[in-house]
N, C-alpha and C positions, 0 to 999 in steps of 0.2 A: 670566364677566366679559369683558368687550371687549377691556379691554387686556390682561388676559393672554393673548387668543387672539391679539393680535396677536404677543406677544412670544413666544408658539411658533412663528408663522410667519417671525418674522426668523429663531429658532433653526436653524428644518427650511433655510431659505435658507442658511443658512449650511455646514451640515452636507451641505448639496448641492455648495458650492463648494468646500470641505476634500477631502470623496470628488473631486470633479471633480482636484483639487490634487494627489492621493495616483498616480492614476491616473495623471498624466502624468509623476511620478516613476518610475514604476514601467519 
């Protein structure tokens, strides 16, 4: 399905920006 594929890709975008997040916590 197209829209689910899209809404794994905001997910994975997202999960990039969290790790990005966690990092500069760190």
């Amino acid at each position: 399905d197209a829209e689910l594929a899209r809404h794994v890709v905001d997910i994975k975008a997202a999960i990039e920006r969290i790790r990005e997040m966690v990092q500069n916590i760190q």
